[in-house]
C-alpha positions as a Markdown table, in Angstrom:
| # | Residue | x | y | z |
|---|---|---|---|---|
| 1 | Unk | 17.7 | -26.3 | 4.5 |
| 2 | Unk | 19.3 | -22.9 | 3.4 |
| 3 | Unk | 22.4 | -22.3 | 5.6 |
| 4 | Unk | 23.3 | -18.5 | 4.4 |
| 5 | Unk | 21.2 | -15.5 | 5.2 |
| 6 | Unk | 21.9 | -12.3 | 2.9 |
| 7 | Unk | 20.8 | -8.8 | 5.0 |
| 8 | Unk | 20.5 | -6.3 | 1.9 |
| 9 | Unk | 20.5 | -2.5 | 3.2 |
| 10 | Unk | 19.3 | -0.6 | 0.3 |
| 11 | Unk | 20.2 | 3.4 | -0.7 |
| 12 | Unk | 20.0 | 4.9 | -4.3 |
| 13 | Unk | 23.1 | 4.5 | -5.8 |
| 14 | Unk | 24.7 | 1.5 | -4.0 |
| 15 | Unk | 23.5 | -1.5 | -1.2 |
| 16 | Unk | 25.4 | -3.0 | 1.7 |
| 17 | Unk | 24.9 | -6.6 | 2.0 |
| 18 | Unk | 26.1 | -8.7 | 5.0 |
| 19 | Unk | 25.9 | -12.4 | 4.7 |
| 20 | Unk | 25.5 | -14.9 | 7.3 |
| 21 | Unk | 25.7 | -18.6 | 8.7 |
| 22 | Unk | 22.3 | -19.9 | 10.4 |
| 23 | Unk | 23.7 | -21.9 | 12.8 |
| 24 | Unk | 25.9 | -18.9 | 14.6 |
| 25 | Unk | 25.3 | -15.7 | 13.0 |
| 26 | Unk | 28.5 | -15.7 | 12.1 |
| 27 | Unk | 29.7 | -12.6 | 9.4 |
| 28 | Unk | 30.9 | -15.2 | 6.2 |
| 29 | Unk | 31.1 | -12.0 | 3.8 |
| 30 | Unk | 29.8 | -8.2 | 3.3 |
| 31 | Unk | 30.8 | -5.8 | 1.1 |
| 32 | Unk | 28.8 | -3.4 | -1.1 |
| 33 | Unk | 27.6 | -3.1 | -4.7 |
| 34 | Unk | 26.4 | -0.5 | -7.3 |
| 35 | Unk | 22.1 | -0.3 | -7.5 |
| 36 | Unk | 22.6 | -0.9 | -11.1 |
| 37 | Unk | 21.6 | -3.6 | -13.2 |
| 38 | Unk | 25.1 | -5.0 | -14.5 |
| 39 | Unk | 26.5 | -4.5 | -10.9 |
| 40 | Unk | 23.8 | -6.9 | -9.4 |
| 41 | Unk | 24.2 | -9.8 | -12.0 |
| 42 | Unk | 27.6 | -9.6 | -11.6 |
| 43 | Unk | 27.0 | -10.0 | -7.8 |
| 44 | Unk | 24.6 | -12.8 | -8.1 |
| 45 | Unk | 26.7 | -14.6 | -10.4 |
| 46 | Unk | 29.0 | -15.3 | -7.5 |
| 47 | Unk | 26.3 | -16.1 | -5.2 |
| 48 | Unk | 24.9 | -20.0 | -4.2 |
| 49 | Unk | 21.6 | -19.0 | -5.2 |
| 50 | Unk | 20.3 | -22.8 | -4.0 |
| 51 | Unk | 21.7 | -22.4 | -0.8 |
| 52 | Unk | 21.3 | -18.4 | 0.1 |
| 53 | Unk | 18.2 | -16.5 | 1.1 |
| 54 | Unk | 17.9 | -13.0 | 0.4 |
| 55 | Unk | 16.3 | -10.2 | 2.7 |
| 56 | Unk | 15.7 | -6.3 | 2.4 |
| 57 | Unk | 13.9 | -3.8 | 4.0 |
| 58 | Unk | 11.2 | -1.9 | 1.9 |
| 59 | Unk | 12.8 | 1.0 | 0.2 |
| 60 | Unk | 10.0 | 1.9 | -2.4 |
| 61 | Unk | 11.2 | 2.6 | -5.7 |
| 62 | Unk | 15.2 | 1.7 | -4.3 |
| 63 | Unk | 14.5 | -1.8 | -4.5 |
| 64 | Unk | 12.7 | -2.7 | -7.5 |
| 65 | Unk | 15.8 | -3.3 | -9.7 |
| 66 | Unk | 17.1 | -5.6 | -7.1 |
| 67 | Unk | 13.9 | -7.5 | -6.7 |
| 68 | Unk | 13.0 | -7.7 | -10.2 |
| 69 | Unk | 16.2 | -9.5 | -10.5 |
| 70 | Unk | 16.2 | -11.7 | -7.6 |
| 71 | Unk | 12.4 | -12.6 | -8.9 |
| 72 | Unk | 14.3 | -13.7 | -12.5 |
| 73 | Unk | 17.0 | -15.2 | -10.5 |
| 74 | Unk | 14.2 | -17.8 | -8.9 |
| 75 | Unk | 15.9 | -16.5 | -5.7 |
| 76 | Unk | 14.1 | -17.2 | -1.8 |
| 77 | Unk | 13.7 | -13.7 | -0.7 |
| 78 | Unk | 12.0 | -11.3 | 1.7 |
| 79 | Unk | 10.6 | -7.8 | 1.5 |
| 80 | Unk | 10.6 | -6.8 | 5.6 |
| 81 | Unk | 8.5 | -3.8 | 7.1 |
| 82 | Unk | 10.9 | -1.0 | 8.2 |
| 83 | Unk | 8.9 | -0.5 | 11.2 |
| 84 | Unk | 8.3 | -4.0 | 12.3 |
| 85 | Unk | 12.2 | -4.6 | 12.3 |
| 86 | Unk | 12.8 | -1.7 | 14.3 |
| 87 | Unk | 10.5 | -2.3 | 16.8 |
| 88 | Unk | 11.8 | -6.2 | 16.6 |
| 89 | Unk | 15.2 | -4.4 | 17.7 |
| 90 | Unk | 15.1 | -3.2 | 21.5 |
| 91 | Unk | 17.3 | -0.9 | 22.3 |
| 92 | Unk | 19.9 | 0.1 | 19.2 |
| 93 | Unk | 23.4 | 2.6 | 19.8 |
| 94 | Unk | 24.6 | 3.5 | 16.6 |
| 95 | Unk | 23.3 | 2.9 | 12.9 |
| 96 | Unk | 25.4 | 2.6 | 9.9 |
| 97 | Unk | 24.5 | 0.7 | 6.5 |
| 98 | Unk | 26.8 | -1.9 | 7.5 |
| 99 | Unk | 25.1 | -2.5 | 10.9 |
| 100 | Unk | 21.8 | -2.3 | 8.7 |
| 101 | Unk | 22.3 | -4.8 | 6.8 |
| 102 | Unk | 23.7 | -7.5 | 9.8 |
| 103 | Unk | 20.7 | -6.3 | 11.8 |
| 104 | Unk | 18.7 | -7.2 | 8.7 |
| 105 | Unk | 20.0 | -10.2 | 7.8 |
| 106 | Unk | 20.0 | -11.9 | 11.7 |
| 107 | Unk | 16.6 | -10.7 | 12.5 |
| 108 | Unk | 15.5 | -12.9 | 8.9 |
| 109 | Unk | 17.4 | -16.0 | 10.8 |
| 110 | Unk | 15.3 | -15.3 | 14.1 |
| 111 | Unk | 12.0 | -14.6 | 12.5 |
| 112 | Unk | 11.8 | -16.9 | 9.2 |
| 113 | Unk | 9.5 | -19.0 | 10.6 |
| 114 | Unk | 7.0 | -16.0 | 10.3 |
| 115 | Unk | 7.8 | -14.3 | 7.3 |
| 116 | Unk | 6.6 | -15.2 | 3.9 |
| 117 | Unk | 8.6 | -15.1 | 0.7 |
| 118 | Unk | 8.5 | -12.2 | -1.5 |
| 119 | Unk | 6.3 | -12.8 | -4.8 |
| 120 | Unk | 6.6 | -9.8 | -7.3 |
| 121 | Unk | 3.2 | -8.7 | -8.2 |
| 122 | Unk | 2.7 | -9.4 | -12.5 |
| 123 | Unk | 3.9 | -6.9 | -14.7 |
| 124 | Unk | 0.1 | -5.9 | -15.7 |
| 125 | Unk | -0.6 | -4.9 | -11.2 |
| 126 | Unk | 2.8 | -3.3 | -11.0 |
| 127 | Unk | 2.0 | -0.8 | -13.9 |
| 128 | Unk | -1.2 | -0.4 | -12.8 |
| 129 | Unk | 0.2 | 1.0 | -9.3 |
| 130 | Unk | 2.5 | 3.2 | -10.9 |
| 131 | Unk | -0.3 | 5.1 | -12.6 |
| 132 | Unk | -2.6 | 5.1 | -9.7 |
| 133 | Unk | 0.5 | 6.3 | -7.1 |
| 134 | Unk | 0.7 | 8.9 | -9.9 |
| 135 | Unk | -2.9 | 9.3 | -10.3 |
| 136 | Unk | -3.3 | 10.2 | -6.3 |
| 137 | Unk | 0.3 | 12.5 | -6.2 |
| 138 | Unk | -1.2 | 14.5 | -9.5 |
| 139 | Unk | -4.6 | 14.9 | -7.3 |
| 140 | Unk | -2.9 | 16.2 | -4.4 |
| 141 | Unk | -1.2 | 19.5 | -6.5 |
| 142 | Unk | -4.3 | 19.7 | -8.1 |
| 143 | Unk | -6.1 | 20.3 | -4.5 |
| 144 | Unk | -3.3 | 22.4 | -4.3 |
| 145 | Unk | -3.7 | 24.9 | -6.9 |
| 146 | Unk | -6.9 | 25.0 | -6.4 |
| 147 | Unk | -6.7 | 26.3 | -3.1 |
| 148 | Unk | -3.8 | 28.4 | -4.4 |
| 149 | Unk | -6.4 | 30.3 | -6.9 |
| 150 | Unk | -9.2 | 30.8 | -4.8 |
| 151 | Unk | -6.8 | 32.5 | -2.2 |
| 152 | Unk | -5.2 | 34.6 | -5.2 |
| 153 | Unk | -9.1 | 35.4 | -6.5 |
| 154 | Unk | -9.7 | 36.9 | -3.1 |
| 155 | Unk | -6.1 | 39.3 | -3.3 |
| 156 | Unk | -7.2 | 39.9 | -7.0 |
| 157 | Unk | -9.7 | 42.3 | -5.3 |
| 158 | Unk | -7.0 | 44.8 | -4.1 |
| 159 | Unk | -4.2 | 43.8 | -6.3 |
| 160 | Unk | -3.3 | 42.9 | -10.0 |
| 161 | Unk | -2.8 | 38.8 | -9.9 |
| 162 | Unk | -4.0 | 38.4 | -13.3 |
| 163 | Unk | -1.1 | 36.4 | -14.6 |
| 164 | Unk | -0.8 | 34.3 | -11.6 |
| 165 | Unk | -4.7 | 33.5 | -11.7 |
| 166 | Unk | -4.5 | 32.5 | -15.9 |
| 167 | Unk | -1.4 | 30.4 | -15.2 |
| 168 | Unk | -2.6 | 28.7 | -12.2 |
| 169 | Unk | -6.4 | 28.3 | -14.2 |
| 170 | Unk | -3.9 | 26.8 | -17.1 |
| 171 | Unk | -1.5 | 24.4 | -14.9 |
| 172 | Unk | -5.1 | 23.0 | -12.9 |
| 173 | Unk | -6.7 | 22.2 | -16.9 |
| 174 | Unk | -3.0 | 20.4 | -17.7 |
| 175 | Unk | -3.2 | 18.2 | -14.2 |
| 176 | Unk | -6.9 | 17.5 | -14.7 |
| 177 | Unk | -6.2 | 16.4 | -18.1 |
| 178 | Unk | -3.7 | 14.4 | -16.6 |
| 179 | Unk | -5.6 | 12.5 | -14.1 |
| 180 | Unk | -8.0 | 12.3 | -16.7 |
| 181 | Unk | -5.8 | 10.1 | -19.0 |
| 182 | Unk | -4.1 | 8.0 | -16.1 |
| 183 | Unk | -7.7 | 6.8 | -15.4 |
| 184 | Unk | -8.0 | 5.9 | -18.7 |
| 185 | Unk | -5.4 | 4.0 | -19.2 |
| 186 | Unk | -5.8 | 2.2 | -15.5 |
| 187 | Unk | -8.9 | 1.0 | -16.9 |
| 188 | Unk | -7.7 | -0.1 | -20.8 |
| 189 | Unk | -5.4 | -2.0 | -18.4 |
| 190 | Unk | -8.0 | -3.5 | -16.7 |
| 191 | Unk | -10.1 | -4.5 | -19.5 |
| 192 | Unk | -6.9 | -5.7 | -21.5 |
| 193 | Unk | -6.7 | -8.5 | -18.4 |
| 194 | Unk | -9.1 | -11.4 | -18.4 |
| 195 | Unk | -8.8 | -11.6 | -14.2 |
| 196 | Unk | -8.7 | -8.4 | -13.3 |
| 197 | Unk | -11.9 | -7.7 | -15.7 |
| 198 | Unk | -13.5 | -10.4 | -13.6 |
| 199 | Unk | -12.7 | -9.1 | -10.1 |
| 200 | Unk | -13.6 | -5.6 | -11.5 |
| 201 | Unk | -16.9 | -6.6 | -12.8 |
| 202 | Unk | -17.7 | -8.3 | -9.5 |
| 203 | Unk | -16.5 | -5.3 | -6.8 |
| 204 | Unk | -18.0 | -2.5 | -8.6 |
| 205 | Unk | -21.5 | -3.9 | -8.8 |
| 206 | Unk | -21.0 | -3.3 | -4.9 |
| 207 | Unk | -23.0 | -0.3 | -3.5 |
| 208 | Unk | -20.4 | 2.8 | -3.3 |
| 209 | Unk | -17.5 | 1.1 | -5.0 |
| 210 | Unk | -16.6 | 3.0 | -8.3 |
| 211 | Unk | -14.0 | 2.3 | -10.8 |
| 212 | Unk | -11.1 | 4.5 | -8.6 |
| 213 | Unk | -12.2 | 2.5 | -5.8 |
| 214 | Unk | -12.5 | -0.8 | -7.4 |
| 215 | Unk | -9.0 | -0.4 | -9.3 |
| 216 | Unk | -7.1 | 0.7 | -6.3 |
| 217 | Unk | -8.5 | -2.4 | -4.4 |
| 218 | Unk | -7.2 | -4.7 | -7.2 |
| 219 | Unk | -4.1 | -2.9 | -7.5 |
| 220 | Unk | -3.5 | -3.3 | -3.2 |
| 221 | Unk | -4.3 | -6.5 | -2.9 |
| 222 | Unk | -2.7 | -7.7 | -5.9 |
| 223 | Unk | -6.1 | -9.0 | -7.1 |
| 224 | Unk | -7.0 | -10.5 | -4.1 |
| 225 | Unk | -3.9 | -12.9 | -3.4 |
| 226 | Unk | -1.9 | -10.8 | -1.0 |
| 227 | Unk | -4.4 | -10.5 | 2.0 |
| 228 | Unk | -6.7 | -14.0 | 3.4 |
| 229 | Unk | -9.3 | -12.1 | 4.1 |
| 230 | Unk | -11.1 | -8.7 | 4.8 |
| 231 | Unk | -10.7 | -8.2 | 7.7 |
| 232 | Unk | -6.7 | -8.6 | 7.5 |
| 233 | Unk | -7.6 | -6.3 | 4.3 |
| 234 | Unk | -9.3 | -3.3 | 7.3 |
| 235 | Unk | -6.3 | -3.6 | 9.5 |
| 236 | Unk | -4.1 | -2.6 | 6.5 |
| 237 | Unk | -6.4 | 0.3 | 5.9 |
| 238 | Unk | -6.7 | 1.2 | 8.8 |
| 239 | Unk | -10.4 | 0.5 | 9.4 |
| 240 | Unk | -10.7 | -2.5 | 11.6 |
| 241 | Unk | -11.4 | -1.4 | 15.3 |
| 242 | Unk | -9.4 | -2.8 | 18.5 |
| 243 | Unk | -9.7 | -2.6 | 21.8 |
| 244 | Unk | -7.5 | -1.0 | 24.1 |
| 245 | Unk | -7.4 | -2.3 | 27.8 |
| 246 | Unk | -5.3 | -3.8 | 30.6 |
| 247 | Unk | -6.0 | -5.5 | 33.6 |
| 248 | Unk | -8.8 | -3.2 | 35.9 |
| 249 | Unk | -7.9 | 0.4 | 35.7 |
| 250 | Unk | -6.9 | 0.5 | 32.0 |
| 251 | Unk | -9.7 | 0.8 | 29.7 |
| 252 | Unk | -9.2 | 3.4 | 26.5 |
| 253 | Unk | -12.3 | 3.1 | 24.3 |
| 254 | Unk | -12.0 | 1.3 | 21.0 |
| 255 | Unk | -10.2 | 2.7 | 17.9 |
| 256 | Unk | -8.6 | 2.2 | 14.6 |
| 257 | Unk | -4.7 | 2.1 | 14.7 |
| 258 | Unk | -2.6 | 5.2 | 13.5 |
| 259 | Unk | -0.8 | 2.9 | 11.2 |
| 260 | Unk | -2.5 | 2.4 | 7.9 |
| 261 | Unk | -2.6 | 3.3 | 4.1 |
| 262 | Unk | -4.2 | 6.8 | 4.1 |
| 263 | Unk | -4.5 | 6.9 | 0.3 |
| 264 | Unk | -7.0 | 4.3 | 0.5 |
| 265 | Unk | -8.7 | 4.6 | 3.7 |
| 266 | Unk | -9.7 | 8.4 | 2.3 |
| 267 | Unk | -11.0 | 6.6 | -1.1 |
| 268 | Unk | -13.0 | 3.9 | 0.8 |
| 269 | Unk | -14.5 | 6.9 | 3.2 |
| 270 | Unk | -15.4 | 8.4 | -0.2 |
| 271 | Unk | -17.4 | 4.7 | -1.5 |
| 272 | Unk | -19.0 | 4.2 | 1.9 |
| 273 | Unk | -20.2 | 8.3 | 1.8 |
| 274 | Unk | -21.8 | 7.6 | -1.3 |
| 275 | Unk | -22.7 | 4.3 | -0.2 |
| 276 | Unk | -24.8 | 5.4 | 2.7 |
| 277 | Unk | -26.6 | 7.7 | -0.1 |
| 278 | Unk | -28.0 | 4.9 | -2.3 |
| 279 | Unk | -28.0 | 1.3 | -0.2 |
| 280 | Unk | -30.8 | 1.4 | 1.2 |
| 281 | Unk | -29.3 | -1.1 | 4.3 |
| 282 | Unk | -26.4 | 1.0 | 4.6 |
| 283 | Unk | -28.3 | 3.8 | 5.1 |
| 284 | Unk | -30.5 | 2.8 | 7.6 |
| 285 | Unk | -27.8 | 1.2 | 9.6 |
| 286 | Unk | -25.6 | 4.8 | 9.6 |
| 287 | Unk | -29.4 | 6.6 | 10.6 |
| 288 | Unk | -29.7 | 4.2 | 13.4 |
| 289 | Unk | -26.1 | 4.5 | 15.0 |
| 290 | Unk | -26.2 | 8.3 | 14.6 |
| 291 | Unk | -29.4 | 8.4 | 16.4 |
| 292 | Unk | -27.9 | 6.0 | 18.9 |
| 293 | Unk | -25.5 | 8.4 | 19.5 |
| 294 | Unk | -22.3 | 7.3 | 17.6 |
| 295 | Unk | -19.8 | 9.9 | 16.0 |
| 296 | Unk | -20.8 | 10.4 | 12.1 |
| 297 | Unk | -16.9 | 9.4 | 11.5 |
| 298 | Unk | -17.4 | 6.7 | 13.5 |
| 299 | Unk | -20.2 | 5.0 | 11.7 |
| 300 | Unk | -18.7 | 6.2 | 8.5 |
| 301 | Unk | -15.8 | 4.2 | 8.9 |
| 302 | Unk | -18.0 | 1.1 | 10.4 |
| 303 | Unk | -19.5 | 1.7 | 7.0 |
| 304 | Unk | -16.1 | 1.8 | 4.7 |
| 305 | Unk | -15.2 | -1.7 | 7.0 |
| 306 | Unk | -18.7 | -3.4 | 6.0 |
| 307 | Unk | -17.9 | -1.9 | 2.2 |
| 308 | Unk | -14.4 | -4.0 | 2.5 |
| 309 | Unk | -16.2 | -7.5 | 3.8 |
| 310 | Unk | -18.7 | -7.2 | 0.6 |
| 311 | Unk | -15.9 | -6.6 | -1.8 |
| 312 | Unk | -13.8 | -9.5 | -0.4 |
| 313 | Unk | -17.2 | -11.4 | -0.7 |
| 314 | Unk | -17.7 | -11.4 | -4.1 |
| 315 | Unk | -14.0 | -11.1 | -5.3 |
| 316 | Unk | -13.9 | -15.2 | -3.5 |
| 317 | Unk | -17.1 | -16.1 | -4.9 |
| 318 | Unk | -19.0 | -16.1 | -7.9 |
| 319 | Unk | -22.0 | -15.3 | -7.2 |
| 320 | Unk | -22.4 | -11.1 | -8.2 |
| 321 | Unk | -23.6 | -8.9 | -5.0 |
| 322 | Unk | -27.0 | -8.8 | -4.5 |
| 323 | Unk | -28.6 | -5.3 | -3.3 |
| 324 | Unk | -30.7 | -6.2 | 0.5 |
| 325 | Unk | -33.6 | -4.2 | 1.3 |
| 326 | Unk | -33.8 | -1.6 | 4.2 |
């Protein structure tokens, strides 16, 4: 059994680290080191890898040097929610790096039994997620700009905006362009992998589920390895329903939760919108609960969770999706 804990508290240019003993939580050695990558082999060089098991919070694009490395190094590690260590916290006075990375490393003591050890996605997922986080950032300034112009067409009509309107026209042609050619290559990638062609195939003979939709499921789930099941899959979205009650007098109706991945909850709202438009079930089944009464939202987003438990479906199986009758 590993005896030292290592509470990593991650920044830009440098990281505290604060290392501990199981048994007491007592402070063996902290210190900090340059987020660079000669810095961190140097580090780990003087490190019981065997014996030592690494923890961080997730920083984003902080971290990746660090974890790359620590993936190399065969090291036990452990990529922790911000959030869910907060609120794991109580009541805190005071935060500084150093604290950070103690509070980091003795909450990975206490709650090892439940956490699961970091596996970096493969090199083919993790450049496909760098496109399509660029993919949906390049979409948002393109929404953008084109609100931009169609504001600036209407003040055209009592004022000269002829330059702004040609170079706005001219920067929304680049970013299309753009997006145009990170789709491409998203799906070169996709086709250049013999399992991710596979899971592709399968999801986007779905109802509703188009390449964007198909490729940013692969690319979340890490082809279908990081989640057990769909409905786990929802919660992350933010599309699984739960209810909210206590005891007699409490009893709030049932919702999603405010934490989820918006990014993909608006592109699965998009599949099951066009879903409900050409499966014949799925239409009838959004008809019936809008005539029952139910917010259009509502159903929409009973449809995106059905959409979720098909393409979990035939990502585990192989037999392809078969289209039901009304």
């Amino acid at each position: 059994m590993k005896n030292l804990f290592v509470g990593i508290d991650i920044s830009n240019e440098k990281f505290d680290f604060c290392m501990l003993r199981r048994e007491d939580h007592a402070v063996v050695k902290r210190d900090v080191v340059e987020n660079t990558k000669s810095s961190i082999l140097k580090w780990l060089k003087t490190m019981n890898i065997k014996q030592t098991v690494f923890s961080m919070e997730h920083t984003g694009h902080y971290g990746t040097l660090l974890i790359y490395l620590l993936s190399q190094e065969n090291a036990e590690f452990y990529v922790i929610n911000p959030l869910e260590l907060k609120n794991s916290m109580g009541i805190q006075r005071g935060k500084t790096d150093a604290v950070d990375a103690y509070r980091i490393s003795a909450y990975t003591i206490t709650n090892k039994h439940k956490l699961s050890p970091y596996s970096i996605p493969t090199e083919t997922l993790r450049k496909l997620k760098v496109l399509m986080t660029a993919r949906e950032r390049f979409v948002k300034i393109a929404v953008q700009l084109k609100n931009s112009l169609k504001a600036n067409m209407i003040v055209s009509r009592t004022l000269d905006v002829k330059d702004l309107i040609r170079e706005e026209k001219k920067q929304i042609q680049s970013i299309t362009k753009a997006i145009t050619n990170f789709e491409k290559q998203m799906l070169e990638i996709v086709r250049s992998n013999q399992d991710l062609q596979v899971s592709y195939e399968k999801i986007t003979r779905v109802i509703g589920v188009g390449p964007i939709t198909a490729i940013k499921c692969i690319a979340e789930t890490d082809n279908f390895s990081k989640f057990a099941n769909g409905r786990k899959f929802s919660c992350h979205c933010g599309l699984a329903p739960f209810a909210y009650q206590s005891g007699s007098s409490i009893k709030g109706r049932t919702k999603t939760h405010y934490l989820r991945d918006k990014s993909l909850k608006s592109i699965l709202f998009k599949a099951a919108g066009s879903a409900i438009q050409h499966d014949p079930q799925l239409k009838k089944y959004y008809n019936r609960k809008v005539q029952e009464g139910k917010h259009k939202l509502t159903v929409l987003n009973a449809v995106a969770n059905k959409l979720v438990l098909r393409i979990f479906a035939v990502a585990n199986r192989d037999e392809p999706f078969v289209k039901l009758s009304a």
